[in-house]
C-alpha positions as a printed Julia matrix, in Angstrom:
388×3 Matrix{Float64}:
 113.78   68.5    -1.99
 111.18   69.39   -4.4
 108.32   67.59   -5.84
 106.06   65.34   -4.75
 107.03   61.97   -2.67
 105.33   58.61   -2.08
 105.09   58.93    1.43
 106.09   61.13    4.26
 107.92   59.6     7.1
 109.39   62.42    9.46
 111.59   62.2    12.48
 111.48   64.58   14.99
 108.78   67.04   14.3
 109.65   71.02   15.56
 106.99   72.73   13.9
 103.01   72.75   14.68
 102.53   73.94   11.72
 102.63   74.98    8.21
 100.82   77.18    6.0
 101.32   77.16    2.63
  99.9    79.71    0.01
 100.29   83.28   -1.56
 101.09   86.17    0.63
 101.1    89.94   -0.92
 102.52   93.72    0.08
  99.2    95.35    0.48
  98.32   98.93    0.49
  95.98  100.8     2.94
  94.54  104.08    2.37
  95.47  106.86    4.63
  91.71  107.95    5.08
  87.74  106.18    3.63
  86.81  107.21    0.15
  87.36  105.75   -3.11
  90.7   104.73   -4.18
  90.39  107.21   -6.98
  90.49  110.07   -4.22
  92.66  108.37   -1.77
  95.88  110.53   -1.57
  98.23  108.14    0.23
  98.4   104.28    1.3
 100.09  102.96    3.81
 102.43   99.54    3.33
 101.25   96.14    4.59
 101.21   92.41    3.9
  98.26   90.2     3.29
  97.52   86.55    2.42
  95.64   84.23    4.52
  97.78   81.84    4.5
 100.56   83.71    5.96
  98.71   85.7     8.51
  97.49   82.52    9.88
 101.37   81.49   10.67
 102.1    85.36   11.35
  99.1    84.85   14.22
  99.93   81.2    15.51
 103.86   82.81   15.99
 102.74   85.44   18.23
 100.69   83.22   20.54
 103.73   81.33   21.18
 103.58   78.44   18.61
 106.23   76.83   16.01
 104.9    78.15   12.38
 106.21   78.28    8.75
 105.19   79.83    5.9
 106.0    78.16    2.17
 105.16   80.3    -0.7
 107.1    82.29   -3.72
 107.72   85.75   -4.1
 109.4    87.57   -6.54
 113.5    88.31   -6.19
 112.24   92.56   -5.41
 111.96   94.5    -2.68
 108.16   93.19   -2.46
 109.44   89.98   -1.75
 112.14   91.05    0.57
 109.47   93.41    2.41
 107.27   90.14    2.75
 109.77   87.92    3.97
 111.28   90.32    6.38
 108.27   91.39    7.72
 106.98   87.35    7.85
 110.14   86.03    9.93
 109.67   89.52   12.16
 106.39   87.68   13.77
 108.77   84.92   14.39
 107.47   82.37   11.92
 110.17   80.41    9.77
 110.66   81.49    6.01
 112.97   78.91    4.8
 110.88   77.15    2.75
 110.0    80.42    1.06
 111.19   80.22   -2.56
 112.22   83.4    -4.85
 111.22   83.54   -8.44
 114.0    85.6   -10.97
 111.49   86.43  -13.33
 107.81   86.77  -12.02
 106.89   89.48   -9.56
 105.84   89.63   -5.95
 101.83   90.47   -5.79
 100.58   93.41   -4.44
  97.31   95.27   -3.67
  95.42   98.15   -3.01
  92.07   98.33   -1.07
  89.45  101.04    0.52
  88.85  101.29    4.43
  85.35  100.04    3.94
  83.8    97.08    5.15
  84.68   93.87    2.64
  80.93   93.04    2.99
  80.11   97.04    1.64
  78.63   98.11   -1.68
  81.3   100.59   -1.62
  84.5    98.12   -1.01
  87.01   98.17   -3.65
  90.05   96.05   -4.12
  92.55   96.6    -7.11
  94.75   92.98   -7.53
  98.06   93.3    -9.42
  98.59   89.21   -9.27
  97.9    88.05  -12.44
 101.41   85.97  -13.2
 102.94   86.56   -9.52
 105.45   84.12   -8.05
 103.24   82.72   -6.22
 100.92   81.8    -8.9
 103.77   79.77  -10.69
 103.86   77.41   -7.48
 103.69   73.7    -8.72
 104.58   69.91   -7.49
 107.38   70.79   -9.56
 109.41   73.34   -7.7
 107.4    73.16   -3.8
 109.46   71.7    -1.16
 107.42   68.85    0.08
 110.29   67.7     2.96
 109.33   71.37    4.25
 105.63   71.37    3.55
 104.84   68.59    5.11
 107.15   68.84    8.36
 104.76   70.32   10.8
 101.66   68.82   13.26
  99.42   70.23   11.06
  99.73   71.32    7.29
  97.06   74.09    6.83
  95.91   75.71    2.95
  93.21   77.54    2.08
  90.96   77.69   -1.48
  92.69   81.31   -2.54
  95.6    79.1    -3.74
  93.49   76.67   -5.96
  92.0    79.61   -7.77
  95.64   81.24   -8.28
  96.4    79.07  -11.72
  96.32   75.51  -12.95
  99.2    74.23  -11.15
  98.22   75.7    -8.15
  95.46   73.69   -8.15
  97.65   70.95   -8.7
  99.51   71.22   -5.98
  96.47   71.65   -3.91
  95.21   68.32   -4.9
  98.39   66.38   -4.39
  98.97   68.0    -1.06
  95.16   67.11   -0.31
  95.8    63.69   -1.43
  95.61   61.13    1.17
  99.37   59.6     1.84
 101.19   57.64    4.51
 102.08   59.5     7.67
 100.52   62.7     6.06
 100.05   65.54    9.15
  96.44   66.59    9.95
  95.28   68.76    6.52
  93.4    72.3     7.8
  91.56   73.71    4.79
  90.01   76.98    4.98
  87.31   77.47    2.03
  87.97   81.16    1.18
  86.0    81.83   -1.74
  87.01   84.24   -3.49
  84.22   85.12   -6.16
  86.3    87.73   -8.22
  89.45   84.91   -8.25
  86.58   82.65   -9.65
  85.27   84.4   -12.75
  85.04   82.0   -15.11
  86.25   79.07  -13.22
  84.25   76.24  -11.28
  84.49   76.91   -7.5
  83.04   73.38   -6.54
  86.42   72.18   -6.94
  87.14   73.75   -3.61
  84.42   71.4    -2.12
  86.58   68.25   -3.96
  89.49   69.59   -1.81
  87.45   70.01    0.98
  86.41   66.76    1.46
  89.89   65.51    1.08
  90.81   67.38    4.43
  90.86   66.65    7.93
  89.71   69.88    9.37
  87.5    72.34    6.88
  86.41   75.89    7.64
  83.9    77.21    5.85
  81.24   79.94    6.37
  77.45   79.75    5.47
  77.44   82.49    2.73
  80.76   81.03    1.0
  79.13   77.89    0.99
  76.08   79.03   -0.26
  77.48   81.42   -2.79
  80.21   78.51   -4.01
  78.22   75.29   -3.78
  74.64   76.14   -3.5
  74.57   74.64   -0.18
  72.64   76.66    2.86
  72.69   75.94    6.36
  75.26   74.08    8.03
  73.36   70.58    8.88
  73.66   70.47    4.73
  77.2    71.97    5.22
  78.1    69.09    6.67
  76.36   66.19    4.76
  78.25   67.63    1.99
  81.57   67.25    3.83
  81.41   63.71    5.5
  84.6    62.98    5.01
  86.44   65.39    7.15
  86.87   64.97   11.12
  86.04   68.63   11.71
  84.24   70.97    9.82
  83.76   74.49   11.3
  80.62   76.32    9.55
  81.12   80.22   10.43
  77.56   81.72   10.88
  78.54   85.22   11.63
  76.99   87.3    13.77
  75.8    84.19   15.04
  78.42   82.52   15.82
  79.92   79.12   14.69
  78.99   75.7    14.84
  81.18   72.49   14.71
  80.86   69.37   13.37
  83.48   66.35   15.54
  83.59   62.86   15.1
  84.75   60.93   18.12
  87.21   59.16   16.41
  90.65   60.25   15.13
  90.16   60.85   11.26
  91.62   58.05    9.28
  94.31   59.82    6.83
  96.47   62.18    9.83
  98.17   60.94   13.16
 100.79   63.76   13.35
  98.73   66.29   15.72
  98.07   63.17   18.48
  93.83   63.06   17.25
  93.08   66.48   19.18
  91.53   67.64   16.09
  88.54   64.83   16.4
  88.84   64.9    20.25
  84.83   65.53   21.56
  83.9    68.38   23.4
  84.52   68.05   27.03
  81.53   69.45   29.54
  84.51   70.22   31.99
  84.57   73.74   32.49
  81.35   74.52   30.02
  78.59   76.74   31.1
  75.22   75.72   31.17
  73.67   77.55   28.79
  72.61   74.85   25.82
  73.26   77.9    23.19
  77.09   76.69   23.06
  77.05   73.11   24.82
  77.7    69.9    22.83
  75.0    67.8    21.7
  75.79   64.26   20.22
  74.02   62.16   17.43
  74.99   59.62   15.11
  76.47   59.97   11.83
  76.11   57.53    8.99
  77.4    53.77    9.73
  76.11   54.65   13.72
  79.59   56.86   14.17
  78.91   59.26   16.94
  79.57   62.86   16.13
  79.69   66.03   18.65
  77.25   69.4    17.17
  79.09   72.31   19.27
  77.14   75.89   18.53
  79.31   78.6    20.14
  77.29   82.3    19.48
  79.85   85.09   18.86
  81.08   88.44   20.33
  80.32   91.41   20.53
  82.73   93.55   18.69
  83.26   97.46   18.14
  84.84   96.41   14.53
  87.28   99.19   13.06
  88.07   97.3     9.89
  86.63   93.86    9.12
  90.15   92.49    7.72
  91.42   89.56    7.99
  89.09   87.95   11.13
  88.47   84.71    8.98
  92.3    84.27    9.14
  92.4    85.04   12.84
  89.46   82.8    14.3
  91.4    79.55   12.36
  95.14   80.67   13.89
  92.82   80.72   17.4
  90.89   77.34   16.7
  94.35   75.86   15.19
  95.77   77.18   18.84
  93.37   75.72   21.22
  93.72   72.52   19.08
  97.26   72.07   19.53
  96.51   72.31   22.65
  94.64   69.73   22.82
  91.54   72.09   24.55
  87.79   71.14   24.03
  85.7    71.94   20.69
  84.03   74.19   22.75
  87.17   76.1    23.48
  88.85   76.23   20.44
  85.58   78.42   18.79
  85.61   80.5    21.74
  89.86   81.36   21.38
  88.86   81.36   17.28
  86.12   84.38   18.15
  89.0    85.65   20.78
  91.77   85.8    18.27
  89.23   87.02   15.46
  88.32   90.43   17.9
  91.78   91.21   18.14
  92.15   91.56   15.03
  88.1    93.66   14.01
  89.59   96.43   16.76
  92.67   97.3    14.4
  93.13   98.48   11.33
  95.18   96.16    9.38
  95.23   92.24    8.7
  97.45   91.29   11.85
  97.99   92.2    15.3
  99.04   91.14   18.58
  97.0    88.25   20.0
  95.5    88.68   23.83
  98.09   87.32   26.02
  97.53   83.0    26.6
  96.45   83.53   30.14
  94.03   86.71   29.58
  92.36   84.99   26.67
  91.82   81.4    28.52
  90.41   83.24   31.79
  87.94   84.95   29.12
  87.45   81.22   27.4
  86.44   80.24   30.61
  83.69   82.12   31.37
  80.27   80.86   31.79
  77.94   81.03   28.95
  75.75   84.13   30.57
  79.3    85.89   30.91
  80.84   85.41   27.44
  77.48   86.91   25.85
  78.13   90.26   27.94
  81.44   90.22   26.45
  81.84   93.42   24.19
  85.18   94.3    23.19
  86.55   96.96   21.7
  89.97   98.84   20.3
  92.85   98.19   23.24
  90.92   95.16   24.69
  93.89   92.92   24.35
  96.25   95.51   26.33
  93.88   95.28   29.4
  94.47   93.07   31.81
  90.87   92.18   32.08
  88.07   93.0    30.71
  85.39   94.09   32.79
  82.73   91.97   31.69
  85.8    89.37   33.39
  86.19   91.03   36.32
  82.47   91.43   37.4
  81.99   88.13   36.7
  81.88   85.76   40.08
């Protein structure tokens, strides 16, 4: 069933979750240098929708992707490669006339003066998705129904969509919205919307210089006073880690994913540094709200690809799991350095038990933590095992 529906009553739900938005074949250079002198690429995929669900499917959880691709080999190389991580494509729709998406990009740094991208998605299938022709029984049949802002920018009825998926309705899942600005999808468009859909969400990530570049808005106290609505909001500081903003009470448009996502951070089994322990205030009205500041890793970074993608499938994670705030950053920055140490957008996520013996460290252990290329193959590292 297509289209949008009153409400959403479910039975039986089998998926944690779903993640809906444009995925793409993308093409990686066989050595650094411009793409003008690049001889060969190598084939890929890339969207961040999809390598969230590609990332939450290796680490052992239920995940869908919905999107369109074109009826070519693009398509067929995307959905193959999708349901190879083990995440359900069923909901994925094919388009007869408009094309799959693709890219090409350099081996530099995203951040670099010297990064170039070439987009060939200008009328994809994916762009033509609509409240028209999205199945909503599918979309909204997980725990948690996650988007991003890449898919608002995509075309009118993207955005659309975006806003009626956003919009609050009975027995809707818990919404996960992941800013993504993307300032060259923006030219000539007004990227504030993507704070409209933020605040219609239950769990927002966002980092500092997307918020300042998009909105204006710099540090992540004002981060936050500009997003009261949502239960979470996770402000991504970089280098310096992240910091999360948790109301004590379950947010008042999702029940699907049991509250977890507003659940406050639990001191059992935190260190004692203060750096990344939870410090409580009072919001507006006298609601009590958890501050969590969790510093980052270290990281020997080989390509700086797809981590933003990779710290929300590891936050998602340690949510459904029902872990403390404190934990869920911590198997975000985890799941984030697995994928810095390889070359492409995805990779295999540290086995559960390896990554929650690191989570567990105390706070003077985690920020000795330095990993690099292979870390998730070792059993531990040794940062782990020297640590008492």
């Amino acid at each position: 069933m297509s289209g949008p529906a009153g409400g959403t009553a479910r039975a039986a739900t089998t998926t944690d979750v779903v993640c809906l938005g444009e995925s793409m074949v993308t093409f990686l250079p066989s050595q650094p240098g411009r793409l003008a002198d690049v001889p060969s690429f190598g084939r890929g995929i890339g969207g961040a929708e999809s390598n969230v669900a590609c990332a939450l499917a290796a680490a052992g959880h239920r995940a869908a992707w919905v999107g369109r691709v074109g009826a070519d080999g693009f398509g067929d190389h995307l959905v193959e490669t999708i349901g190879g991580y083990g995440v359900d494509t069923s909901a994925v729709r094919r388009d007869p006339v408009r094309p799959t998406g693709i890219y090409f990009r350099t081996a530099t740094d995203r951040g670099a003066g010297a990064h170039e991208v070439a987009y060939y998605r200008a009328g994809s299938a994916a762009s033509a998705m609509s409240p028209a022709n999205v199945p909503y029984e599918e979309v909204f049949a997980g725990r948690v129904l996650h988007l991003s802002g890449i898919t608002a920018a995509l075309s009118a009825d993207c955005l659309e969509l975006l806003r009626d998926l956003t919009a609050p309705r009975p027995g809707r899942p818990l919404v996960s919205f992941d800013v993504n600005h993307r300032p060259h999808l923006w030219r000539g468009g007004d990227a504030t919307v993507l704070l409209e859909l933020a605040r219609r969400c239950d769990l927002v990530f966002v980092g500092e210089d997307e918020a300042e570049e998009a909105w204006g808005i710099v540090g992540a106290e004002a981060i936050r006073a500009a997003l009261p609505e949502p239960g979470v909001v996770v402000v991504k500081r970089g280098s310096a880690g992240a910091t999360v903003f948790s109301g004590l009470r379950p947010g008042p448009r999702s029940s699907n994913a049991g509250g977890a996502e507003n659940a406050p951070a639990s001191r059992s089994g935190e260190g004692g540094g203060a750096e990344s322990g939870p410090a409580s205030r009072s919001r507006e009205g006298g609601e009590a709200e958890v501050v969590t500041q969790v510093p980052a890793l270290r990281v020997d970074v080989v390509a700086a690809v797809g981590a933003g993608d990779a710290f929300a499938a590891g936050f998602l994670s340690a949510t459904l799991r029902g872990l403390p705030v404190r934990d869920r950053v911590r198997h975000g920055h985890l799941m984030a350095a697995a994928v810095l140490t390889v070359p492409g957008d995805l990779t295999e996520p540290p086995a559960r038990d390896h990554a929650d013996r690191l989570v567990a460290l105390d706070d003077e252990a985690w920020g000795r933590l330095r990993l690099g290329p292979g870390w998730t193959a070792a059993d531990r590292a040794p940062e782990e095992v020297r640590t008492p």
